[in-house]
C-alpha positions as CSV (number, residue, x, y, z in Angstrom):
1,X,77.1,119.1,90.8
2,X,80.8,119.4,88.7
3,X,82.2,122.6,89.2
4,X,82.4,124.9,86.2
5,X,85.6,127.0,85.3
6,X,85.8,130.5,84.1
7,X,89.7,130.7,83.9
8,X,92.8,128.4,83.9
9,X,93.4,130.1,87.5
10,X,90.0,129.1,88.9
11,X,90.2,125.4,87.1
12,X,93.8,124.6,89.0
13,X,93.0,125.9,92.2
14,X,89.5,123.6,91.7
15,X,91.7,120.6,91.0
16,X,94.3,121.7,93.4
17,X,92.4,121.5,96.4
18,X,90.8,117.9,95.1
19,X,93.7,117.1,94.2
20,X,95.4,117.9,98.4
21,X,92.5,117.9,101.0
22,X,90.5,114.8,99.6
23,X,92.2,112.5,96.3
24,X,95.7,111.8,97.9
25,X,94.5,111.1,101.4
26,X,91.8,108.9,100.3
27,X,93.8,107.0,98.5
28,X,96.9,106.8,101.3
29,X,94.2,105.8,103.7
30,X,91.4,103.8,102.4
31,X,93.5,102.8,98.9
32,X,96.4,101.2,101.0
33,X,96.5,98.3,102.9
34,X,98.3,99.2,106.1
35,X,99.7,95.9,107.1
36,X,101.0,95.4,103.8
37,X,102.6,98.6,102.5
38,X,101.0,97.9,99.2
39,X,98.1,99.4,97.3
40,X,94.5,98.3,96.7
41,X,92.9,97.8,93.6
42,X,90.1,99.8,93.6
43,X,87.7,102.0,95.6
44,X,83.6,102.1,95.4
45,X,82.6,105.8,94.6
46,X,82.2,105.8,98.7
47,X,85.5,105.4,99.6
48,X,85.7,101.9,100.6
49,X,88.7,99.0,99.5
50,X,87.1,96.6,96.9
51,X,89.4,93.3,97.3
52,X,90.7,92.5,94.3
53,X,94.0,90.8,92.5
54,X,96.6,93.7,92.3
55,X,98.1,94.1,89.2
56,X,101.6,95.5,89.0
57,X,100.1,98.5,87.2
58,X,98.6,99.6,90.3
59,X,101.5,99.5,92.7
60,X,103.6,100.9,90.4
61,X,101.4,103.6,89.3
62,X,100.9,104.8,92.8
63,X,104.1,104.8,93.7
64,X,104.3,107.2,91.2
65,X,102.0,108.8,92.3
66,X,103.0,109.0,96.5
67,X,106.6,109.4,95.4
68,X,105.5,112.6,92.6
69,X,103.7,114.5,95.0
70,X,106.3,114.3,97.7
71,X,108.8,115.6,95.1
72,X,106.1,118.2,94.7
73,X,106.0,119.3,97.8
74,X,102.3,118.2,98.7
75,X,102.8,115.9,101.3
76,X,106.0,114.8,103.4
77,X,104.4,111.8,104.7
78,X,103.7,110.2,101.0
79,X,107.9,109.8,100.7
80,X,107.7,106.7,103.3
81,X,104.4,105.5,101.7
82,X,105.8,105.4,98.4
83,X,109.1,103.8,99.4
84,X,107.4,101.5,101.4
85,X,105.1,100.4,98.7
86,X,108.0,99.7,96.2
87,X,109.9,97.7,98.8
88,X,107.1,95.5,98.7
89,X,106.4,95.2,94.9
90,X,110.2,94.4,94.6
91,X,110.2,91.7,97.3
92,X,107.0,89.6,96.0
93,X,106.3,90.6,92.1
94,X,110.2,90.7,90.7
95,X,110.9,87.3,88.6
96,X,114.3,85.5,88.6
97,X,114.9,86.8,85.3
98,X,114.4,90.5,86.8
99,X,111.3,91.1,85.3
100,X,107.9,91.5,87.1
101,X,104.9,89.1,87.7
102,X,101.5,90.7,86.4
103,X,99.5,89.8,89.3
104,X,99.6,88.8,92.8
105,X,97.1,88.6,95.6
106,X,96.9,90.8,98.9
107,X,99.3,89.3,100.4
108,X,102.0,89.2,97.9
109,X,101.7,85.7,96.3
110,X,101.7,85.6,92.3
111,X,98.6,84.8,90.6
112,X,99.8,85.5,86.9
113,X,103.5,85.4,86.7
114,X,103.2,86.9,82.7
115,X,105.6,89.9,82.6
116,X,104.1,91.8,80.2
117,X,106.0,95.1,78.5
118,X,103.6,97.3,79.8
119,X,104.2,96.5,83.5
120,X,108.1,96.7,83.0
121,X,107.5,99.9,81.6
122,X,105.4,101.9,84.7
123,X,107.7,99.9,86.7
124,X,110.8,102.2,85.4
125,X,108.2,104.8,85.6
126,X,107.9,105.0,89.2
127,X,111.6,103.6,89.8
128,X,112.5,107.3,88.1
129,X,109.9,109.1,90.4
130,X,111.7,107.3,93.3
131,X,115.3,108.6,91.6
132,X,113.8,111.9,91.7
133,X,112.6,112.0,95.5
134,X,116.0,110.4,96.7
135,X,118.6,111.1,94.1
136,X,121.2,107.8,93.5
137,X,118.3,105.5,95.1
138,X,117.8,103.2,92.0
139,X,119.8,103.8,88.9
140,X,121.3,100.9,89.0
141,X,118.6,98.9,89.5
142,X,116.6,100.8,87.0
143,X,119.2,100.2,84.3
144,X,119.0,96.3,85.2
145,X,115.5,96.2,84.1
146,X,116.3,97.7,81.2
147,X,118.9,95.2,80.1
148,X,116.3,92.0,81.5
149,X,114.1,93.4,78.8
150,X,116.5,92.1,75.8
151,X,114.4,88.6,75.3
152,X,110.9,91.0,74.3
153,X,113.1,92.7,71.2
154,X,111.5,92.6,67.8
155,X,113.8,91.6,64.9
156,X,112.1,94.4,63.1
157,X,112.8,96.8,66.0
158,X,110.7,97.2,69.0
159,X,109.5,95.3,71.6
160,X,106.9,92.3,71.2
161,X,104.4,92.5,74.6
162,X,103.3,89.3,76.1
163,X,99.8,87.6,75.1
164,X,98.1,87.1,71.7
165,X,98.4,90.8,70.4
166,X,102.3,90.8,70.5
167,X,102.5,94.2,68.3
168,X,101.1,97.2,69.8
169,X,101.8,101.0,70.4
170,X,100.5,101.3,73.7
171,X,103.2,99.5,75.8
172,X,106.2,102.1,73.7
173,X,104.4,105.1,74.7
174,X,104.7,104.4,78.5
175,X,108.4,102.8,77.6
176,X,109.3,106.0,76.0
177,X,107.3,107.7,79.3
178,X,110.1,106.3,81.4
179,X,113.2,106.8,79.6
180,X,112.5,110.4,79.4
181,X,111.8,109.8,83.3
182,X,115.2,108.4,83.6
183,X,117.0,111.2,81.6
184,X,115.1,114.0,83.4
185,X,116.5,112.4,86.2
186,X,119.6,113.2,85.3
187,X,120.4,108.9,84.7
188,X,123.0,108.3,81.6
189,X,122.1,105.4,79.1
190,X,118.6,105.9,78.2
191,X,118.6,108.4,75.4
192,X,119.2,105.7,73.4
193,X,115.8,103.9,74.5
194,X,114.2,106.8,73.8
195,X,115.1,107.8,70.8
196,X,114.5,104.4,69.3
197,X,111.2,104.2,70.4
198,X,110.4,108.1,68.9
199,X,111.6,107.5,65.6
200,X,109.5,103.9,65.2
201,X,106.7,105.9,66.4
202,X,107.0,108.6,64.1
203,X,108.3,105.9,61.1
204,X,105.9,103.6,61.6
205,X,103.0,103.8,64.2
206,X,102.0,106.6,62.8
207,X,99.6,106.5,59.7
208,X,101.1,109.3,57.0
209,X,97.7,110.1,55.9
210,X,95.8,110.7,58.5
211,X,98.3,111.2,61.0
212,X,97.0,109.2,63.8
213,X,98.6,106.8,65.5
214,X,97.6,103.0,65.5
215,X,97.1,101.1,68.1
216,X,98.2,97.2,66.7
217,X,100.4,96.2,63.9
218,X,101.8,92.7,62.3
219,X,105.4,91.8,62.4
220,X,106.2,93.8,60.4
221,X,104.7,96.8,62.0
222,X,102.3,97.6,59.5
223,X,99.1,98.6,61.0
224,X,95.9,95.8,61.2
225,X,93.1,96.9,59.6
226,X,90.4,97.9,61.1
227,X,88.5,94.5,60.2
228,X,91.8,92.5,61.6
229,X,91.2,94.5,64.7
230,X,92.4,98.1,63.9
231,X,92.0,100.8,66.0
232,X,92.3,104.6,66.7
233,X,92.0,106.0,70.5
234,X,92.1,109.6,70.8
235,X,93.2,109.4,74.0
236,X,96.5,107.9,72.8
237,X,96.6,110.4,70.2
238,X,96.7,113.1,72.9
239,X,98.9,111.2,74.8
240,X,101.2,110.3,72.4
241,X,101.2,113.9,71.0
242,X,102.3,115.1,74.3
243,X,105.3,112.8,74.7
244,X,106.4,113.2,71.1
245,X,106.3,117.0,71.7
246,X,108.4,116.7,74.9
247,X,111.1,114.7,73.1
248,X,111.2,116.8,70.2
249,X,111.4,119.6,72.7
250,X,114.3,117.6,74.0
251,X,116.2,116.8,71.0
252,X,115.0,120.0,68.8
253,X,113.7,117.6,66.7
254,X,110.8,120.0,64.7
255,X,109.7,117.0,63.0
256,X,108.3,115.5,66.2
257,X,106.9,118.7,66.9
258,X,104.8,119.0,63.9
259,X,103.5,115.2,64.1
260,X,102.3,115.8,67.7
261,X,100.5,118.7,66.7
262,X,99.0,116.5,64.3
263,X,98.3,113.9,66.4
264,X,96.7,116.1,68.9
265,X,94.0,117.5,66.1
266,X,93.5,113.8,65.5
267,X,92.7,113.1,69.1
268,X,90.7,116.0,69.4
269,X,88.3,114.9,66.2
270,X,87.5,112.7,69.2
271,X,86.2,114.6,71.6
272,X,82.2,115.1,71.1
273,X,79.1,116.8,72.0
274,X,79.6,116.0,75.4
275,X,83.1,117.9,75.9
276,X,84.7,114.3,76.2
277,X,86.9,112.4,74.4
278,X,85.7,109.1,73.1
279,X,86.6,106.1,73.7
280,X,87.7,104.6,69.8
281,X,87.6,106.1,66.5
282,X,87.7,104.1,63.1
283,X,90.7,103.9,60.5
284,X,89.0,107.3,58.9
285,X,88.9,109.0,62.6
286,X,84.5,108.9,63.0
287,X,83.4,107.7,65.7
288,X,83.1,104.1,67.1
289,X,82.7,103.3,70.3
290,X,81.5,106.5,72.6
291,X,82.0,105.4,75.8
292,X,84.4,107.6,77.3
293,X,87.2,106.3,79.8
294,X,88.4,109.2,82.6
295,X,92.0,108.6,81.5
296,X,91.4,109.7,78.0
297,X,90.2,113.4,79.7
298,X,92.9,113.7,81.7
299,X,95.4,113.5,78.4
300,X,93.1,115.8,76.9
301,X,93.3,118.1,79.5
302,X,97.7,117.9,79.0
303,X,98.0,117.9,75.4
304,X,95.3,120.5,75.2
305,X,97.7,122.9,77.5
306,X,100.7,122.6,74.9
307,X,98.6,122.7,71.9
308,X,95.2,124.3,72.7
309,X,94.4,128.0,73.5
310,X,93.0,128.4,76.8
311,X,89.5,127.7,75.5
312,X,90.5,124.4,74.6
313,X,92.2,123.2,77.9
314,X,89.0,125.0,79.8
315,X,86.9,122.6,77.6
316,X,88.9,119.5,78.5
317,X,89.1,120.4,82.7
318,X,85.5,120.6,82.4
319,X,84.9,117.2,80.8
320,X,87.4,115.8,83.3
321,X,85.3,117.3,86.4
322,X,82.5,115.4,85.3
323,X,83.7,112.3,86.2
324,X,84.8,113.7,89.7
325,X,81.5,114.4,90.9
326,X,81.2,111.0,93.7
327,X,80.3,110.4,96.7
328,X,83.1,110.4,98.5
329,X,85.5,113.5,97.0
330,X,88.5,112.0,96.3
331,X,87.3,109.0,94.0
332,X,86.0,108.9,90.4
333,X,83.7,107.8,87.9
334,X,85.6,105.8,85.1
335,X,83.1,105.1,82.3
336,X,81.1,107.9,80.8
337,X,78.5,106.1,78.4
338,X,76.4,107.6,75.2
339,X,73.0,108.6,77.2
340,X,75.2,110.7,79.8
341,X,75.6,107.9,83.0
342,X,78.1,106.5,84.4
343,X,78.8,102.9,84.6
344,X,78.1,101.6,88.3
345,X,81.8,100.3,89.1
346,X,84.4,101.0,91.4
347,X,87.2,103.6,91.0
348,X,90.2,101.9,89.8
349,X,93.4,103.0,91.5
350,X,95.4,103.0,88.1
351,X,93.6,106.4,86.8
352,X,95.3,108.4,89.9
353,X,98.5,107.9,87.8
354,X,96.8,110.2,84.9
355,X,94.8,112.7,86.7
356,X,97.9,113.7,88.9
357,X,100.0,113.6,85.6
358,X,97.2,116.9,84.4
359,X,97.0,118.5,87.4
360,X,100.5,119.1,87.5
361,X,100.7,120.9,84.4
362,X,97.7,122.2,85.2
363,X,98.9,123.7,88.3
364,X,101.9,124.9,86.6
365,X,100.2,126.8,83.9
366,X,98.1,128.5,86.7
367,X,101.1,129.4,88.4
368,X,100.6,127.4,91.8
């Protein structure tokens, strides 16, 4: 049965221990492949590798992960795992032009060369989360990437992403993720990035009205309709509200601070009946699709500890739990849907990256 929290105290301890004695080992033993160094896809809910094309999302995200709790002081051994894994994304995904394939198989060769946005961007991610376990590793390669990115500007500002949806929010947020990465990491060069992508967020992603962000936009960055394929998420919402909070916080920009807080109540006009966040609202935030995605519980859980009471980030850890309850501890249920099951799928690897991103600040807020 999911556990059920009375405080903050006894929630992060609950997730703690998940989080130490079964997610990361699971996922270091039966989520790696040891002859490779790399990560797998996916795990059934008992523990075992599905094979499986590996994106660049999920060795990226995991090294975030392994190299973020070795920072963290939760495992010593996850340092080498983490490094090892990145050696061998480097070696078989990075293009000639610097930029990284989408897609190979298990044993390194590319399947879909695309290099979208949104892999460049987790790929700075755990680059920084590398910089942080071993200052001076990968500045210079990090600010490379950067600089290969150039040929996916917008004339309008931006970035276009790869594919028939060239115009999106979604691949910003995690670029914006990783240049306040690099800063925190004490790397020069990448305020700039930053900023940029904060103020077209708050100038233009953002609907003034309703104060939600949009997911897809024409050329001009005005946002489809939700006929032309518009769409709200509240999990972006929270998300977004978080990382606009945390560079306002930066910059002592007030004006990001008051959006996010925005955004957040937008995200959380989301979350139903259930305790969990939905999966999409419609232009005028009521609900359309109510299948609910772990990821989008796990950025409720963060936003809801900046912006929530403690009732409200209580709430949120106990929707999050739900999808925790498995077979083998340590995996997770991705998709809850409107009758209260769970979709019968695997566990894929890439939602590690958001549940260890709230249990930190979890455990923080607790005091662990």
């Amino acid at each position: 049965m999911p556990a059920t929290f009375a405080t903050l105290a006894a929630a992060a301890a609950w997730y703690d221990a998940w989080l130490v004695e079964s997610a990361l080992p699971l996922w270091a033993s039966a989520g790696r492949d040891p002859a490779r160094g790399s990560f797998q896809e996916a795990l059934t809910i008992a523990g075992e590798p599905c094979p499986a094309p590996r994106r660049a999302r999920v060795q990226t995200r995991q090294t975030w992960v392994y190299a973020t709790a070795a920072s963290e002081g939760l495992g010593e051994a996850f340092a080498p795992l983490a490094k090892g894994a990145y050696g061998f994304y480097c070696a078989n995904y990075r293009r000639q032009d610097g930029l990284f394939a989408r897609t190979a198989d298990e044993e390194g060769r590319i399947v879909d060369s695309t290099a979208l946005l949104y892999e460049q961007a987790f790929s700075l991610l755990a680059m920084a989360a590398l910089e942080t376990l071993e200052p001076g590793a990968g500045a210079a390669d990090a600010a490379a990437l950067r600089e290969a990115l150039a040929p996916m500007r917008h004339a309008a500002g931006g970035f276009r992403e790869a594919g028939d949806r060239p115009f999106q929010a979604n691949a910003h947020m995690h670029l914006l993720e990783a240049a306040l990465a690099w800063e925190e990491a004490g790397a020069a060069g990448w305020a700039p990035l930053a900023d940029e992508i904060a103020e077209l967020a708050l100038g233009r992603f953002i609907d003034p009205d309703s104060g939600a962000i949009r997911e897809f936009f024409d050329a001009d960055w005005r946002a489809l309709p939700d006929a032309a394929g518009g769409l709200l998420e509240p999990g972006h919402q929270l998300e977004w509200a978080w990382l606009l909070d945390r560079w306002g916080r930066a910059r002592g920009q007030g004006t990001a601070q008051k959006a996010a807080e925005r955004l957040y109540a937008a995200g959380r006009r989301g979350v139903d009946a259930r305790g969990v966040a939905a999966g999409a609202l419609w232009s005028d935030l009521s609900l359309r699709e109510p299948v609910a995605r772990l990821w989008a519980q796990t950025e409720h859980l963060k936003a809801a500890l900046v912006f929530g009471g403690e009732a409200d980030a209580l709430r949120a850890a106990q929707g999050l739990a739900l999808y925790l309850d498995t077979p083998m501890r340590g995996a997770w249920r991705d998709k809850l849907q409107a009758d209260g099951t769970f979709v019968d799928e695997p566990a894929p690897a890439t939602s590690f990256y958001h549940l260890l991103g709230a249990i930190l600040p979890l455990r923080r807020a607790a005091g662990l």
